[in-house]
N, CA, C and O of each residue as an XYZ file, in Angstrom:
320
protein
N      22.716    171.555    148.131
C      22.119    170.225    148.120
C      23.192    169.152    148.171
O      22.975    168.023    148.611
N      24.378    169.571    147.691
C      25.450    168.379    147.213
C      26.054    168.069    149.217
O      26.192    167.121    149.990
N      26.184    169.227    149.213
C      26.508    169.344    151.082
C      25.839    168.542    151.872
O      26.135    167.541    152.525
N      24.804    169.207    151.686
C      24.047    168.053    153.048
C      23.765    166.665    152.137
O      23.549    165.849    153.033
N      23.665    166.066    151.096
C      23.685    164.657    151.104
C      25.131    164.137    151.303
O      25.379    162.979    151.637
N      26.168    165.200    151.044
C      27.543    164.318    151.328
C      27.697    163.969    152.849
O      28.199    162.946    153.316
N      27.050    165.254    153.660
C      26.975    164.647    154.922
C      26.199    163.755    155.530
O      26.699    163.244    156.532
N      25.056    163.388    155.212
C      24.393    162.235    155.359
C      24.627    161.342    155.136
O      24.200    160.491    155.917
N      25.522    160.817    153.851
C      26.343    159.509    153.693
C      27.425    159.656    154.393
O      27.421    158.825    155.301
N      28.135    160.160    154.407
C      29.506    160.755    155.654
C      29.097    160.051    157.337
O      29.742    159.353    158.119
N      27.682    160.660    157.371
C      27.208    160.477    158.650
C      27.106    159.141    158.714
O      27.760    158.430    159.477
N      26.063    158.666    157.703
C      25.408    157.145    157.847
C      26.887    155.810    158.091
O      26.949    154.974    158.992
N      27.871    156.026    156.990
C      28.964    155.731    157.187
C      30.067    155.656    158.525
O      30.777    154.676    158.747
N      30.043    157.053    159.454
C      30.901    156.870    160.419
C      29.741    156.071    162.036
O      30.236    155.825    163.136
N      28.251    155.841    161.682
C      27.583    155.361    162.417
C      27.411    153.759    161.975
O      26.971    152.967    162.807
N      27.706    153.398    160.891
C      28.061    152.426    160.631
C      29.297    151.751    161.263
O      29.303    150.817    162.064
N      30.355    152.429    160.728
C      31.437    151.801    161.481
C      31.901    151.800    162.694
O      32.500    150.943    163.343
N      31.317    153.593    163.088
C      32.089    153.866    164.226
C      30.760    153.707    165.806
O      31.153    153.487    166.952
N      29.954    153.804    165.605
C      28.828    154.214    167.143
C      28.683    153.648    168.041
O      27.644    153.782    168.687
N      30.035    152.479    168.569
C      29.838    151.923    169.512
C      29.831    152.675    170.598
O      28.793    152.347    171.172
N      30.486    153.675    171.375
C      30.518    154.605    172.726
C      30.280    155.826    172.058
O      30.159    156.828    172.763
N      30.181    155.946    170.709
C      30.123    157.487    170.244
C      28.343    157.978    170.090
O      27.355    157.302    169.802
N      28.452    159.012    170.326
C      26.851    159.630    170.653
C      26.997    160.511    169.389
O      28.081    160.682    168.830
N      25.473    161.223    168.852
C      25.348    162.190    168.101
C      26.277    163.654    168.489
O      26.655    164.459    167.638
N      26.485    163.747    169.707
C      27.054    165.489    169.993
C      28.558    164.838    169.416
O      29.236    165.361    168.531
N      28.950    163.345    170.278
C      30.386    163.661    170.236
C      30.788    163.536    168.520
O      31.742    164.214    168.141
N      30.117    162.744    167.587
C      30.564    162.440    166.255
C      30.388    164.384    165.705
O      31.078    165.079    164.958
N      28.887    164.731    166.680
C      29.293    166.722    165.690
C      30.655    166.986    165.926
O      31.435    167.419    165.077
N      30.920    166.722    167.070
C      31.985    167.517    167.474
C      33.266    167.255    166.463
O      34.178    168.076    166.363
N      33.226    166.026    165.732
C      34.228    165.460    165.443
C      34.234    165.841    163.496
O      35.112    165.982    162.645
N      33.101    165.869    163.514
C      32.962    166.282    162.099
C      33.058    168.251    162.082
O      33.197    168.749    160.965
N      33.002    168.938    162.947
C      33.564    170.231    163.243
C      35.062    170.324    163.170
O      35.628    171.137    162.440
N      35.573    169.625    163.803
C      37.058    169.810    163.950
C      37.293    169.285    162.430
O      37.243    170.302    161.739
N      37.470    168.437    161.802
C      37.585    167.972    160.551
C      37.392    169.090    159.314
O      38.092    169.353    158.336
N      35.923    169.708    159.884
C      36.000    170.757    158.532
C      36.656    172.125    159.019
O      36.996    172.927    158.149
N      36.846    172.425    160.322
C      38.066    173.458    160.738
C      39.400    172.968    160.329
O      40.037    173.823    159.713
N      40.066    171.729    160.508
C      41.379    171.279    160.179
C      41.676    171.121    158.334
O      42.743    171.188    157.723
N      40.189    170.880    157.791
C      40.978    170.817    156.530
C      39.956    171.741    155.450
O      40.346    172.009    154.313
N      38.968    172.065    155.829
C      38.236    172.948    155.154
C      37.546    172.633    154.497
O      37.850    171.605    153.892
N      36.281    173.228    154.191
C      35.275    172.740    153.583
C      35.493    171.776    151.889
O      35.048    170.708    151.468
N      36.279    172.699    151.398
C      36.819    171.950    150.087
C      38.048    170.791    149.667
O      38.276    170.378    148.530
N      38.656    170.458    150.753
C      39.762    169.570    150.592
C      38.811    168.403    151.455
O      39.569    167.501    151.815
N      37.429    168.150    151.885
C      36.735    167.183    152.838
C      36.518    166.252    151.852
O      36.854    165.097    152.115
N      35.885    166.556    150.450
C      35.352    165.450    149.921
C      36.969    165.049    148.907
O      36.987    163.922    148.414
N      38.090    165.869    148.676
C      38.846    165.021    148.036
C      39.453    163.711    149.104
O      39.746    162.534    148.896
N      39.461    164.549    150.258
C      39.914    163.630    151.526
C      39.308    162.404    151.192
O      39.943    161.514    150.627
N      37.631    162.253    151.629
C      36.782    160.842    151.777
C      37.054    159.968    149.876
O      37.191    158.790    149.545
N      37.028    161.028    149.220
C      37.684    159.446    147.750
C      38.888    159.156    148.059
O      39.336    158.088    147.643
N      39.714    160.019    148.859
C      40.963    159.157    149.047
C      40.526    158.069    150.190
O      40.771    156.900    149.890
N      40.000    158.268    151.277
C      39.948    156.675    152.072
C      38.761    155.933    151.232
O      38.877    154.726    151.017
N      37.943    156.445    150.890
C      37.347    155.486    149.913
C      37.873    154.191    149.356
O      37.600    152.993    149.423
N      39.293    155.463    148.417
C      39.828    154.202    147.584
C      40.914    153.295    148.068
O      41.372    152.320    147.471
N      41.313    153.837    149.433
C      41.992    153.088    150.167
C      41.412    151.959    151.201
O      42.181    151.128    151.683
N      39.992    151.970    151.522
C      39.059    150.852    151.476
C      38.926    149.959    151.051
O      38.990    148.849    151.581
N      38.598    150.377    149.447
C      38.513    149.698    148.700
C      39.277    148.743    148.121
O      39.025    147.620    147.685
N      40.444    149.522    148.211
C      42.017    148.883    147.907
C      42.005    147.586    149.327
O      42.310    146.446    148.978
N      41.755    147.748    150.420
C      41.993    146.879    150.888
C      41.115    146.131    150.932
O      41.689    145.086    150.624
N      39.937    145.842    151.122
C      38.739    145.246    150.585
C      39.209    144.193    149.600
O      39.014    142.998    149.822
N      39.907    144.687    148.369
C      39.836    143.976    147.039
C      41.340    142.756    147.722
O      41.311    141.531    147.607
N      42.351    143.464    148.305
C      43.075    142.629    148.805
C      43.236    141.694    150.160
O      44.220    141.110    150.613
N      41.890    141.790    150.616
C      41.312    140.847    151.499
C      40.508    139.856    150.545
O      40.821    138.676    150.702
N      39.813    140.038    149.863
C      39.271    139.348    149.075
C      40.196    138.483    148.145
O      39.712    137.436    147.714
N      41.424    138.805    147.809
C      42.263    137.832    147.303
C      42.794    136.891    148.000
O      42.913    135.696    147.732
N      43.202    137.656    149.183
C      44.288    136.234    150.209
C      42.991    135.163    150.572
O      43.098    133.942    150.689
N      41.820    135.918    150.705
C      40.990    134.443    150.685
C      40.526    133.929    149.933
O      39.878    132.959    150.326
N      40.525    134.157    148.620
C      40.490    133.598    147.916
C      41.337    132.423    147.262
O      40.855    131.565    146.523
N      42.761    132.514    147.668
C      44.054    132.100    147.125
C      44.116    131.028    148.330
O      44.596    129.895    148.391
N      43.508    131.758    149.168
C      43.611    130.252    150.633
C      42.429    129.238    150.340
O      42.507    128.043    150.626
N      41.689    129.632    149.939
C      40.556    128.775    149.716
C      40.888    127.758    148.515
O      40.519    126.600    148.319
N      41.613    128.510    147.881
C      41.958    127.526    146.548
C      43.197    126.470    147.045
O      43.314    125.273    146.783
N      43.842    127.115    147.639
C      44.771    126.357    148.415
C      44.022    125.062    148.699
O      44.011    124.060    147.983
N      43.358    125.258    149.936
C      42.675    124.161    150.499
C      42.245    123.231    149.733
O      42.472    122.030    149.876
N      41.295    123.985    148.475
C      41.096    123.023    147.473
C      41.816    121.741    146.823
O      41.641    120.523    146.848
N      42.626    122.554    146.285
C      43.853    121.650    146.092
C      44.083    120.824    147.083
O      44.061    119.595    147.022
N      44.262    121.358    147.824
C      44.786    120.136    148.826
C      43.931    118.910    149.487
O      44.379    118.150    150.345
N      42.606    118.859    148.926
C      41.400    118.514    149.473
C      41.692    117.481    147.921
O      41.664    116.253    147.999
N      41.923    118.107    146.769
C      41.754    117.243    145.466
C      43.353    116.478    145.586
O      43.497    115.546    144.794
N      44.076    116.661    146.132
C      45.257    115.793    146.205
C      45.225    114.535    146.641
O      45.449    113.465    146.075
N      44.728    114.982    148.379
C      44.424    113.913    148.808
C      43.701    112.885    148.463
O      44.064    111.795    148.906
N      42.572    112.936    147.648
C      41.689    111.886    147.104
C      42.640    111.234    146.190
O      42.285    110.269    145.515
């Protein structure tokens, strides 16, 4: 059970980001080679590692605009 929902979020995820020219055969194909290259049990330590490397960048996109925005601020309260 844990299998096929990891692949369904796996799935929903790389059709999210990825399905612009990619079709259902070619993403099988691609999720085949993946669990031949690293094996069924090193797949899900794999996806928390880009997870948290997502996330990691996520959180540091969210700062530089944040820090620019405040910028501006400031500079918006100066001028007055």
């Amino acid at each position: 059970m844990v299998n096929s929902a990891w692949f369904y979020l796996t799935f929903g995820i790389l059709k999210t980001y990825f399905m612009g020219n990619l079709g259902f055969q070619e993403i099988l194909l691609i999720a085949v080679v993946v669990l031949v290259l690293f094996g069924g049990r090193k797949i899900p330590e794999f996806m928390r590692g880009l997870g948290k490397g997502i996330r990691e960048f996520n959180d540091a996109k969210n700062n530089v605009k944040k820090e620019i925005e405040e910028g501006i601020k400031e500079k918006d309260q100066a001028a007055q």
